[in-house]
C-alpha positions as CSV (number, residue, x, y, z in Angstrom):
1,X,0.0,0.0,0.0
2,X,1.0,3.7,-0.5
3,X,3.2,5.6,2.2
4,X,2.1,9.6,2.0
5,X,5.4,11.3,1.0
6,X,5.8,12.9,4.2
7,X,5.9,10.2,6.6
8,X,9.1,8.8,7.7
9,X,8.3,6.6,11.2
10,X,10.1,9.4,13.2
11,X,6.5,10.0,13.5
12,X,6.3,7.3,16.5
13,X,6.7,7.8,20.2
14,X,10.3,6.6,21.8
15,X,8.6,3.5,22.8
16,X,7.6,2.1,19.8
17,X,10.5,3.0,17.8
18,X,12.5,1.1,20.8
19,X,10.4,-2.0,20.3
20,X,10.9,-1.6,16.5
21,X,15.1,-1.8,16.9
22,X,14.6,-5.6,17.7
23,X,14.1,-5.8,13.5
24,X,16.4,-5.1,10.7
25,X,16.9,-1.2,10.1
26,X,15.0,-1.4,6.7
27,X,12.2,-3.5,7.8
28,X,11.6,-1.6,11.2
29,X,11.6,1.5,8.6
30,X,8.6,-0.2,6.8
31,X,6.6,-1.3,9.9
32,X,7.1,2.3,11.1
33,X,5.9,3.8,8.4
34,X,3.1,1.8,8.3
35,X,2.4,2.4,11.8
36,X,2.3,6.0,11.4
37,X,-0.2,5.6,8.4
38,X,-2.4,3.4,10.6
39,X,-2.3,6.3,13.3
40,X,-3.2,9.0,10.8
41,X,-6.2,7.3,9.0
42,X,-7.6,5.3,12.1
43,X,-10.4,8.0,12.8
44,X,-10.8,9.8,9.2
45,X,-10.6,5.9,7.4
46,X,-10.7,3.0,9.3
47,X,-10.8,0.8,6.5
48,X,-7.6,2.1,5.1
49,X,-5.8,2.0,8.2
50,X,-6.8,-1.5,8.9
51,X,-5.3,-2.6,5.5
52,X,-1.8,-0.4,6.7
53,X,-1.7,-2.3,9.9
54,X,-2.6,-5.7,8.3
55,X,1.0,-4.9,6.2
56,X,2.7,-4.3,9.2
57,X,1.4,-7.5,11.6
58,X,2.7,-9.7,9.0
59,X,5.8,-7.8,8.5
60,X,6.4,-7.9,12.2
61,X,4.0,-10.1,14.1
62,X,5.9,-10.3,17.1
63,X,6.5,-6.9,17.8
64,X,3.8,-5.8,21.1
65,X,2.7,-2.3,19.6
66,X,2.6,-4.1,16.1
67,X,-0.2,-6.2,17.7
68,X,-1.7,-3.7,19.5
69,X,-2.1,-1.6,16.1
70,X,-3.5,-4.2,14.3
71,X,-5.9,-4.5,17.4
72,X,-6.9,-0.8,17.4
73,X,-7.6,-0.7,13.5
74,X,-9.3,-4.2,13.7
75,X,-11.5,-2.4,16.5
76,X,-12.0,0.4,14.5
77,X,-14.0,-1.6,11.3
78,X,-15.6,-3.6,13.9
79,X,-14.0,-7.0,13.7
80,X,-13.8,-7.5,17.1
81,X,-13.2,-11.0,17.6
82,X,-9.9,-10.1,15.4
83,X,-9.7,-6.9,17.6
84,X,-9.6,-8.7,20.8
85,X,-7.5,-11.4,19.5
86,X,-5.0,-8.5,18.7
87,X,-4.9,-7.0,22.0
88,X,-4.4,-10.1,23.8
89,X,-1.8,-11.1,22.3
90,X,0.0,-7.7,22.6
91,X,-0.7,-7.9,26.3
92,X,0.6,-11.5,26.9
93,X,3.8,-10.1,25.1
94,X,3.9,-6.9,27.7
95,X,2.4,-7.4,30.7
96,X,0.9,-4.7,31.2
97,X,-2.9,-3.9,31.5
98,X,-3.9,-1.0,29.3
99,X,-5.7,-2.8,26.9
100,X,-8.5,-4.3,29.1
101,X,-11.2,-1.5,28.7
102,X,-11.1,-2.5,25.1
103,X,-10.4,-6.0,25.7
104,X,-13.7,-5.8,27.5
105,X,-15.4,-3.2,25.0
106,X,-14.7,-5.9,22.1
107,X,-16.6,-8.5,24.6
108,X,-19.4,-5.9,23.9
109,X,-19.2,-5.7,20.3
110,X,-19.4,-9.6,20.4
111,X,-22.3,-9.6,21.8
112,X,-21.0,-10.8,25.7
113,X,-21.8,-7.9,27.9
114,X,-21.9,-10.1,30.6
115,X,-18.8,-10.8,30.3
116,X,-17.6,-7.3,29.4
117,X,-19.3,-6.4,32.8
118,X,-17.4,-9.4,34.9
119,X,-14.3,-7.6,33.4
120,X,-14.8,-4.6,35.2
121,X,-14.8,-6.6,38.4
122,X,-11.3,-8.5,38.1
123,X,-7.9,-7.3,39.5
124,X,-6.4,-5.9,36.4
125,X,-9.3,-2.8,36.7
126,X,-7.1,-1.9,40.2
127,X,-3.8,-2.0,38.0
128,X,-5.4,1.0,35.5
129,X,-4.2,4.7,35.7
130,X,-7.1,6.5,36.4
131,X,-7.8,7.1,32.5
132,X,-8.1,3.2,32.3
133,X,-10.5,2.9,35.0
134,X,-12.7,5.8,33.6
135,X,-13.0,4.1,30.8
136,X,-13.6,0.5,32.4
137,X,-16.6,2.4,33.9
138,X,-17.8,3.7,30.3
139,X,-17.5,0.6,29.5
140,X,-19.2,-1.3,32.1
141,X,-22.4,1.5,32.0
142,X,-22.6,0.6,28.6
143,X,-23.1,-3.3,28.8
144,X,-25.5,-2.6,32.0
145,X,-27.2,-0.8,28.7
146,X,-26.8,-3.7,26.8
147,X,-28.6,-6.3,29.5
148,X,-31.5,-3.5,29.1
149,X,-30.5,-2.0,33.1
150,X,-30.0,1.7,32.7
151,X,-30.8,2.8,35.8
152,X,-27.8,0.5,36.7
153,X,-25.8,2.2,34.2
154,X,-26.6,5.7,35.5
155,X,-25.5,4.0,39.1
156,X,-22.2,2.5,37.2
157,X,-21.5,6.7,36.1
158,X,-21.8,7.9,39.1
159,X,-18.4,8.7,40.6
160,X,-15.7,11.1,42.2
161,X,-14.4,11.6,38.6
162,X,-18.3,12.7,37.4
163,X,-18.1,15.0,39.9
164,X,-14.7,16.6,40.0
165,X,-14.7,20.0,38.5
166,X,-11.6,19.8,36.9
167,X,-11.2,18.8,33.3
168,X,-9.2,15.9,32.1
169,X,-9.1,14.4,28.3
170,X,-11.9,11.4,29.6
171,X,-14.1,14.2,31.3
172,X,-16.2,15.1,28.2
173,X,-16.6,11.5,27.3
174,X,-17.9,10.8,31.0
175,X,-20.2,13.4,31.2
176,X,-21.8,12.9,27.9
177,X,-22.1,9.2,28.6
178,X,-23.9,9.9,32.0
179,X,-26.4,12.3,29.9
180,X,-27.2,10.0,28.0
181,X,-28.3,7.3,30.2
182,X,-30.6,10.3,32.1
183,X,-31.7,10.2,29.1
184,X,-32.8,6.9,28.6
185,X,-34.2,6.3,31.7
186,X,-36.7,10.0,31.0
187,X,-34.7,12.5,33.4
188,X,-34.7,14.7,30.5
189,X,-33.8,18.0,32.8
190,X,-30.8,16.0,34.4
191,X,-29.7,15.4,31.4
192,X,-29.5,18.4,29.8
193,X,-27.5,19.7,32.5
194,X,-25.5,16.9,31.9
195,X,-24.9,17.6,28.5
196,X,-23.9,21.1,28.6
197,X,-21.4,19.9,31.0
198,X,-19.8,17.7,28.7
199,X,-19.9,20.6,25.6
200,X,-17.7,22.6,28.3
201,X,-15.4,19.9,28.7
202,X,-15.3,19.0,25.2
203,X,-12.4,21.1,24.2
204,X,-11.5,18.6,21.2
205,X,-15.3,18.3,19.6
206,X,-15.2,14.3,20.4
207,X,-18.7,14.3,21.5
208,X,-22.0,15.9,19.7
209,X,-22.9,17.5,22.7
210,X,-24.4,20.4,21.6
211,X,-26.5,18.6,18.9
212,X,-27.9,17.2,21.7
213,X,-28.5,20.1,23.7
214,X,-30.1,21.6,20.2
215,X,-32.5,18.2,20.0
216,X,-33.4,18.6,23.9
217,X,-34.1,22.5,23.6
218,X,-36.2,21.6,20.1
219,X,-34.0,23.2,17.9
220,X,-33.4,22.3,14.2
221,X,-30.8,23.2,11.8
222,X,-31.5,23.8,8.3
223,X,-28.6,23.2,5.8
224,X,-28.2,26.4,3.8
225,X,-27.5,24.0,0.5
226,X,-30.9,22.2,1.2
227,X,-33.3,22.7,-1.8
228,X,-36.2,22.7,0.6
229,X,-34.8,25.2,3.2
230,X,-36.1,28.6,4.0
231,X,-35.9,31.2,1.9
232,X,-33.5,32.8,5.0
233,X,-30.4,30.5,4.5
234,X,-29.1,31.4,8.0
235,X,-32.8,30.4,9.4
236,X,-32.8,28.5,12.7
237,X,-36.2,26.7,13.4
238,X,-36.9,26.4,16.7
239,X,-39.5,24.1,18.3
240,X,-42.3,27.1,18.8
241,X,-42.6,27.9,15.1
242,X,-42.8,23.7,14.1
243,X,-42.7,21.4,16.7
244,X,-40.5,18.4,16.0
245,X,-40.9,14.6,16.0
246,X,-38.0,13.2,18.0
């Protein structure tokens, strides 16, 4: 597959390129390159990056962030069996315990949240920095969700973290997650509250907070390029001029 002109595999963080000086200098310069195109097309094309870090597992299979990429970009097309396949593999080769939020996420995606939930509850949740257990807890909320319990959800978000003030790069993601189970379980005010908190957090855009506020507050934007919007391009429509069917 292609390698965008400008990528060399200086691109990677110390860590990986330390793993990658077990191989020969030219082929750790291929799987780095690879790497870097998996990391630059995971969110934007999944599909593509997944064919990237397909070249580099069988170019270097028994590298641990090698694995671990094939794992993400696996995760990110929704093969998950694959996925979690992937990710233990890379954490049999490390030891370490990063992976099991999305070791137990892909448990999800297979259809086990039972087991995904029973996850959350082993030791390796203790050995987590603190964005790892955040996560476990998104995690564990959403396969509560999955067993149809969201008031158990909402229970499972509850947490110093929810309630902290201060602003770290899982906050958004945890308030918009507890939002939306309010939400689901009809305490529509709560969760609007709950929502704007999660726009203020979201620094980065990674949730659609404030479409949600807009659905909650009965607001509806028209795209100015739609054939059948208002003669007013700019025109907002708001729930007391047309209610709408959500």
């Amino acid at each position: 597959m292609p390698i965008d002109e400008d990528v060399t595999g200086d691109e990677l963080d110390k860590d990986v390129k330390q793993e990658l000086m077990s191989l020969p200098k030219t082929l750790a310069e291929d799987v780095a390159r690879n790497l870097v195109m998996v990391a630059r097309l995971l969110d934007e094309d999944p599909e593509q990056a997944y064919g990237y870090a397909k070249v580099a597992l069988r170019l270097a299979s028994r590298v641990p962030s090698v694995r671990e990429a094939a794992g993400f970009a696996a995760y990110g097309v929704q093969k998950y069996a694959e996925a979690l396949a992937e990710f233990r593999a890379a954490r049999r080769m490390t030891g370490l315990q990063h992976l099991w939020p999305v070791m137990a996420d892909c448990e999800r995606g297979l259809g086990r949240p039972e087991k995904a939930l029973a996850m959350a509850g082993e030791p390796e949740v203790q050995k987590l920095d603190k964005a790892g257990q955040v996560e476990m807890r998104l995690v564990a909320a959403g396969a509560r969700r999955d067993m149809g319990q969201p008031d158990a959800a909402v229970v499972t978000l509850q947490s110093p973290e929810l309630a902290s003030n201060s602003v770290q790069p899982w906050t958004a993601r945890l308030r918009y997650a507890y939002a939306d189970a309010l939400l689901e379980v009809g305490r529509e005010e709560e969760a609007r509250e709950w929502f704007a908190k999660a726009l203020e957090a979201d620094q980065g855009g990674v949730t659609d907070a404030s479409d949600r506020l807009a659905e909650l507050d009965g607001v509806e934007f028209i795209d100015a390029l739609d054939e059948d919007a208002p003669e007013d391009e700019g025109e907002i429509k708001t729930g007391e001029d047309e209610p709408r069917q959500d």
